[in-house]
C-alpha positions in Angstrom: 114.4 109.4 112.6 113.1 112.8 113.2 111.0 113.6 116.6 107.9 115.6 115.8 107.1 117.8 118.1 103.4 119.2 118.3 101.8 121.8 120.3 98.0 121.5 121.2 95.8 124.5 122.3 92.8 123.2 124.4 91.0 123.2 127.5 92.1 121.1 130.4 89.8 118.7 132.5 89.1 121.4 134.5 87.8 123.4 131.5 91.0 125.9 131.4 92.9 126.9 128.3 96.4 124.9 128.5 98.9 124.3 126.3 99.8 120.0 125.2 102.8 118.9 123.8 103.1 115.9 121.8 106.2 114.3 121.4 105.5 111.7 118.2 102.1 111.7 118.9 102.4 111.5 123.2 101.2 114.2 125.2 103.4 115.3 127.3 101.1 117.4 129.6 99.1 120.1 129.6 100.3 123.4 130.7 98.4 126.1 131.6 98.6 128.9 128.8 100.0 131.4 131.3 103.0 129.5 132.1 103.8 128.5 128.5 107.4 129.8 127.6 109.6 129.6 125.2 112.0 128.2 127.9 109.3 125.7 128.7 109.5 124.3 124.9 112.9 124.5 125.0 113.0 122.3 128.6 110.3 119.5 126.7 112.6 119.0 124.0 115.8 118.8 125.6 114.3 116.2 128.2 113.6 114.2 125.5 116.7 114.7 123.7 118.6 113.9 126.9 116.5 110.6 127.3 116.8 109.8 123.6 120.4 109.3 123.8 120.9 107.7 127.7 118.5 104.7 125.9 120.7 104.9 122.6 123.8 104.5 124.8 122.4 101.8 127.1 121.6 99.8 124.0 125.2 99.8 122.8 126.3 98.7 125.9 124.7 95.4 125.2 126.5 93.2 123.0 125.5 90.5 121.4 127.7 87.0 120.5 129.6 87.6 117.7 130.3 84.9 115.0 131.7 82.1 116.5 131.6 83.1 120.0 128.7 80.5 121.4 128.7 79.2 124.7 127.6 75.2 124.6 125.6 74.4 127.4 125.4 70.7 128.3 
C-alpha cells in the first residue's frame, strides 16, 4: 500500500497562511509558509517512513501458535 502524501495551503487558526500535510488523509500540522522547505517535506515523510516500519517489525515479532502447538488449560 502506497502512502499519499498531500499538501494543504490555508490559513491557520490564527488567520496566517501555513502550509498542512496530510499523510493518508491526517494532518500532520500546519506550518507556517515561511518555514516550509523542501527539507521540511523531506523530514514529514521520512518520520513516517521510519514509524511505518518500527510497527511493521513489532508486528512480526509477535507470533502466533502454529498448527498443533496449543497449550490446554485445565
Amino acid at each position: 500500500m502506497k502512502a499519499q502524501f498531500t499538501l494543504e495551503r490555508r490559513r491557520n487558526l490564527d488567520g496566517e497562511w501555513c502550509i498542512a500535510p496530510f499523510i493518508n488523509g491526517y494532518n500532520t500540522g500546519d506550518i507556517p509558509e515561511k518555514e516550509w522547505t523542501p527539507a521540511v517535506a523531506r523530514s514529514i515523510r521520512r518520520a513516517y517512513e521510519i514509524g511505518f516500519e518500527e510497527a511493521r517489525r513489532r508486528m512480526q515479532e509477535i507470533r502466533t501458535p502454529e498448527r498443533g502447538e496449543w497449550e490446554e488449560v485445565k
